[in-house]
N, C-alpha and C positions, 0 to 999 in steps of 0.2 A: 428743490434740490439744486445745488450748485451745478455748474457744468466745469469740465477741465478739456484740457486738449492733449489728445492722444501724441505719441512720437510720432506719428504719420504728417504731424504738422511741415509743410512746407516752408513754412515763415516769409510768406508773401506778406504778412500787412495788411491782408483783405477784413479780417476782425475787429482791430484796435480803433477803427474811427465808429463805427456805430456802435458801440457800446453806448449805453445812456448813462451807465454806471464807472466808468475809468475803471473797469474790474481786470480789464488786458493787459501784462507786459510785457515786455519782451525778455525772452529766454529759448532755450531749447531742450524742448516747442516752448511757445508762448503760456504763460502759466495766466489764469484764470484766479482771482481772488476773491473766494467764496464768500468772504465778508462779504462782498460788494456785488457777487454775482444774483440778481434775483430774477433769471431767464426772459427778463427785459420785460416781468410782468410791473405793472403800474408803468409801462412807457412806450408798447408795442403788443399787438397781440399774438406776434413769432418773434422766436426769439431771433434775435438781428446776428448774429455771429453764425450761427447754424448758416440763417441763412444765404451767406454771401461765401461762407466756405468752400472754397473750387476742392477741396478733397474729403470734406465729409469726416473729420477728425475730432469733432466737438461729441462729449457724451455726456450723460447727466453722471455726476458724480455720490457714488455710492456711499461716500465719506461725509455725506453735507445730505445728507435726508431732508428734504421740508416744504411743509404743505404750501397751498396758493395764498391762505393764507398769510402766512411767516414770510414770505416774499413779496406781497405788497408791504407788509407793515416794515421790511427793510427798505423797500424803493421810497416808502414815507419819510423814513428815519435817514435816509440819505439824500431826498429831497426833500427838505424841511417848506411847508408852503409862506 
């Protein structure tokens, strides 16, 4: 499942550099791009934005359903070997 960022977003910055996916932009709050978000599986084993969030604003997204599978086979498909 995707992840998105709640209004509680601060817009500090602390998210957009460890994305492995460029899935973060800037907005208000920073929006999440589900295409691209695969919760940093096939490139970390936590997801990297969760974890560097000083307010705890990242949720899994109920709009973007999908298994561990479906999200490596996008971290694939976005990183081509």
């Amino acid at each position: 499942m995707a992840l998105y960022i709640t209004d509680e977003c601060i817009i500090c910055d602390a998210c957009v550099v460890p994305c492995p996916n460029q899935a973060i932009s800037r907005g208000q709050p920073y929006v999440i791009d589900p295409e691209k978000c695969t919760e940093c599986v096939g490139a970390h084993d936590e997801k990297q934005c969760v974890k560097v969030c000083p307010v705890d604003c990242i949720l899994p997204d109920p709009n973007h359903p999908e298994r561990q599978g479906e999200l490596l086979a996008k971290y694939k498909k976005l990183h081509p070997a």
